[in-house]
C-alpha positions as CSV (number, residue, x, y, z in Angstrom):
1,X,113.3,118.0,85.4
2,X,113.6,117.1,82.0
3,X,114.9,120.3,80.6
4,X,117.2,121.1,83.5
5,X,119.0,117.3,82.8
6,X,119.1,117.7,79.0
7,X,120.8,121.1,79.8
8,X,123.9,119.2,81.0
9,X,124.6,117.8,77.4
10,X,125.2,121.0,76.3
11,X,128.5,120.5,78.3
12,X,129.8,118.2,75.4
13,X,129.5,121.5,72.9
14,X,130.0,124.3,75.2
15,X,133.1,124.9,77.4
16,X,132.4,124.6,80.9
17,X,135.1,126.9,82.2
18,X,137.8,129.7,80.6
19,X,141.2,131.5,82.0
20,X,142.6,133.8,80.5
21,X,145.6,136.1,81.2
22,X,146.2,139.6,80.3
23,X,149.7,140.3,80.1
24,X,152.0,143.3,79.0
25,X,154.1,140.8,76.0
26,X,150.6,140.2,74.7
27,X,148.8,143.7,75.0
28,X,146.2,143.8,71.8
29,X,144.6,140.6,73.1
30,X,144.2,138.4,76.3
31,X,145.5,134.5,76.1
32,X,142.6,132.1,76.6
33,X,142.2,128.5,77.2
34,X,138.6,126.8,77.5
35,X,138.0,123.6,79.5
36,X,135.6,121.4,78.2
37,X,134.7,118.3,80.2
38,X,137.3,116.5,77.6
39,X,139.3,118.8,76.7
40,X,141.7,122.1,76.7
41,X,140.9,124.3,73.8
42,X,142.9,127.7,72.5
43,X,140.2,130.8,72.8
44,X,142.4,131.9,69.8
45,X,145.1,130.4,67.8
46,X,148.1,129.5,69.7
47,X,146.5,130.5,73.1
48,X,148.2,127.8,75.2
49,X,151.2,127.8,73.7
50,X,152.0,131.4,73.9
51,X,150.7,130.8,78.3
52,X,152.4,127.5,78.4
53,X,156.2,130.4,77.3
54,X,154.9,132.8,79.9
55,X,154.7,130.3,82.4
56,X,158.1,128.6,81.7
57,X,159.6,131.8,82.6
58,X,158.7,131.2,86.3
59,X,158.9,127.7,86.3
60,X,155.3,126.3,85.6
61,X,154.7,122.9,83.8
62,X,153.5,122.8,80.1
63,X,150.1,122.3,79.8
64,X,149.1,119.2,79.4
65,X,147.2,117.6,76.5
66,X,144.8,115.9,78.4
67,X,144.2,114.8,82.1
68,X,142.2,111.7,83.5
69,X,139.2,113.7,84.2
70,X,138.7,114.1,80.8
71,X,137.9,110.4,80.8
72,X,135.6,110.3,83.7
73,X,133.3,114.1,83.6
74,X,131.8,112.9,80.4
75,X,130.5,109.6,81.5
76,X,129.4,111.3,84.8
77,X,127.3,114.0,82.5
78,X,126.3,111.4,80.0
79,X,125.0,109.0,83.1
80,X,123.6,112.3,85.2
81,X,121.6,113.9,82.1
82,X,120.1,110.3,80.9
83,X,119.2,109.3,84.8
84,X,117.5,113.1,85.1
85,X,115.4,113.3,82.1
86,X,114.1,109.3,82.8
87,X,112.9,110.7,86.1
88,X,111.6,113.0,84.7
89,X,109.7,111.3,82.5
90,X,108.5,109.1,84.8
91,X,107.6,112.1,87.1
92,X,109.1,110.7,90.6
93,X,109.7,113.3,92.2
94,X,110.5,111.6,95.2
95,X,113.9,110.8,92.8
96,X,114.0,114.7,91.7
97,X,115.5,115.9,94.8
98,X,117.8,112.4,95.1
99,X,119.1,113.3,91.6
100,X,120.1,116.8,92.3
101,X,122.1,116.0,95.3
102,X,124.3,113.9,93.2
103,X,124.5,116.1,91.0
104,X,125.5,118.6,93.3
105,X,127.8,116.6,95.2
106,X,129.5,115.5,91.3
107,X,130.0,119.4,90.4
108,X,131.1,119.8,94.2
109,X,133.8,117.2,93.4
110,X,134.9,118.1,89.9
111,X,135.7,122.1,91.6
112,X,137.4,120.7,94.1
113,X,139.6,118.7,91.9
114,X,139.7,121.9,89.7
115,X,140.9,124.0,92.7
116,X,143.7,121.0,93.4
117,X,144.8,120.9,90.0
118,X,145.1,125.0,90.0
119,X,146.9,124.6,93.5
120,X,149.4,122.0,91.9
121,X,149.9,123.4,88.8
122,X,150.7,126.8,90.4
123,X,153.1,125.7,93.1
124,X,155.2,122.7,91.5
125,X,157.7,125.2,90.1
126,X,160.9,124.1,88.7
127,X,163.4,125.6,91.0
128,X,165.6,125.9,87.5
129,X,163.5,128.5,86.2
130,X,164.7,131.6,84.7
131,X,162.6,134.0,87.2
132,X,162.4,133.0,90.4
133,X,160.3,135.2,92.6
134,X,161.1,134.4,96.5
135,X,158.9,135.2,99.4
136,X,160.6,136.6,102.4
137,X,161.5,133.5,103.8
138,X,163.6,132.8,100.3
139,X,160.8,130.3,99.5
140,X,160.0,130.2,95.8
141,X,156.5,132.2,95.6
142,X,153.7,129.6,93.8
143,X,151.4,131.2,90.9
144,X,148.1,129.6,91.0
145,X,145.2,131.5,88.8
146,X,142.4,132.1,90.5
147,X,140.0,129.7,91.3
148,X,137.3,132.2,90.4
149,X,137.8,135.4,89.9
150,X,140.8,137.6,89.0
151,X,143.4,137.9,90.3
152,X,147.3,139.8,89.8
153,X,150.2,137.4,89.0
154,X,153.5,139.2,89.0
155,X,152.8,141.6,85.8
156,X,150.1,139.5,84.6
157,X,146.3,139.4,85.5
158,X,144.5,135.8,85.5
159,X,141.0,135.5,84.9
160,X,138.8,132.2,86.1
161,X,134.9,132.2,85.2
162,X,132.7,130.0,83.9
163,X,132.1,129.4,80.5
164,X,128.8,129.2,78.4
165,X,128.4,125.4,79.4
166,X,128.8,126.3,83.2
167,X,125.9,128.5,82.9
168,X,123.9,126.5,81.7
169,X,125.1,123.5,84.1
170,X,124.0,126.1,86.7
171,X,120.9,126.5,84.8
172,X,120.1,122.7,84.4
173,X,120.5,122.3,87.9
174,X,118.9,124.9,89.2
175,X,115.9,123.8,86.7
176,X,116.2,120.4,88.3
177,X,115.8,121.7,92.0
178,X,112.9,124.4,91.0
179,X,111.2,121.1,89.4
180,X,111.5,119.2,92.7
181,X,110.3,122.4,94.6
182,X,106.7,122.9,92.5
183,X,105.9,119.2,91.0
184,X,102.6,117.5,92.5
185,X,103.3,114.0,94.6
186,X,102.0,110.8,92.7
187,X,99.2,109.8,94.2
């Protein structure tokens, strides 16, 4: 229990989640961006600048420097991770299983607002754009990346996996749940 909440602070050193794009203008290298639980970071210099050009072409916001979850996912992971390891310590495992569905129901939450944000980002085009790419009801086509997965934009291929730190959030949790699973009841 311990070792499964501590994992979670590697979250404040490790990016939780990357996309990248592979596209034809950039073909010795795929753009990155990592998404810490405060941040957007370039996988390489310039990253999200050079995806923020190829998506101005069809319309797609800038990316933005930050967003308000990047005030609220580290207080969650700071509050999570402390709570875990003092139940831990205490060894109530009536709490262990309490713990990880709050936990679960938190990372539940932050991919759902993940997924929203992809589905907004992708489909509030400017109609001003220089390519517009129409469906067959002349309805401006959105470009969402993947939620997970890859997936073909256009002339461009999106990536969306997770990063080192959502391994090892998957790990921590998982951790948490085996711990509720084998730990003896107080007596």
């Amino acid at each position: 229990m311990v070792l499964g909440s501590a994992l979670l602070l590697t979250l404040f050193v490790f990016p939780l989640w990357k996309i990248s794009l592979s596209a034809p203008q950039y073909p010795t290298r795929d753009l990155g961006m990592l998404i810490y639980i405060y941040k957007f970071e370039d996988d390489q210099p310039h990253d999200i600048k050079n995806i923020d050009i190829l998506n101005h072409y069809v319309g797609m916001k800038e990316i933005p420097e930050t967003i308000p979850e990047f005030k609220i996912f580290p207080i969650v992971i700071l509050v999570m991770s402390i709570a875990g390891i003092l139940i831990g310590i205490f060894k109530e495992k009536n709490w262990y299983l309490g713990w990880f569905i709050v936990m679960a129901l938190c990372a539940a939450a932050g991919m759902i607002d993940f997924y929203l944000w992809e589905q907004n980002y992708g489909h509030e085009l400017n109609p001003m754009a220089p390519i517009k790419i129409l469906d067959d009801n002349g309805n401006i086509l959105g470009f969402s990346p993947p939620f997970i997965g890859s997936k073909r934009i256009l002339n461009i291929d999106a990536h969306s996996y997770p990063a080192l730190g959502g391994v090892f959030l998957f790990i921590g949790m998982l951790l948490t749940f085996v711990a509720y699973l084998i730990a003896p009841k107080k007596k």
